[in-house]
C-alpha positions, 0 to 999 in steps of 0.5 A: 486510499485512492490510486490518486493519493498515492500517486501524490506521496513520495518515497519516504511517504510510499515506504512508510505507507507499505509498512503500515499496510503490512502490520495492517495485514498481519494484525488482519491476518490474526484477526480472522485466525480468532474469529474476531474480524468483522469486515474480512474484504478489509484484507482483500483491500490492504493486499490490492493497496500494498501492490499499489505501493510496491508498483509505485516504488517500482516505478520510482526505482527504474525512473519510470517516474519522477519523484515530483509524481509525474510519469516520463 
């Protein structure tokens, strides 16, 4: 997912977004331990995606940003 897309998610949209990424993860994680992960940059993705969204929420939790998406 594009920084642009995230950009436009909100809060509710972001957590879930995290979630999702982090199951993402582990069930990577568990594919790579059985040999059986065909793409492993797939993890290098779904790690850079949940900093993307942690630094959203951040932004959002100290008012950086505005819940509308747009930056003060």
């Amino acid at each position: 997912m594009r920084k642009s897309e995230l950009t436009e998610m909100t809060v509710s949209e972001l957590e879930t977004k995290l979630q999702d990424d982090y199951e993402s993860l582990q069930n990577f994680h568990f594919q790579k331990a059985l040999q059986q992960l065909e793409n492993p940059v797939q993890i290098k993705h779904v790690k850079k995606e949940i900093a993307q969204v942690k630094t959203l929420l951040k932004e959002y939790e100290l008012g950086i940003r505005a819940e509308g998406g747009d930056t003060l």
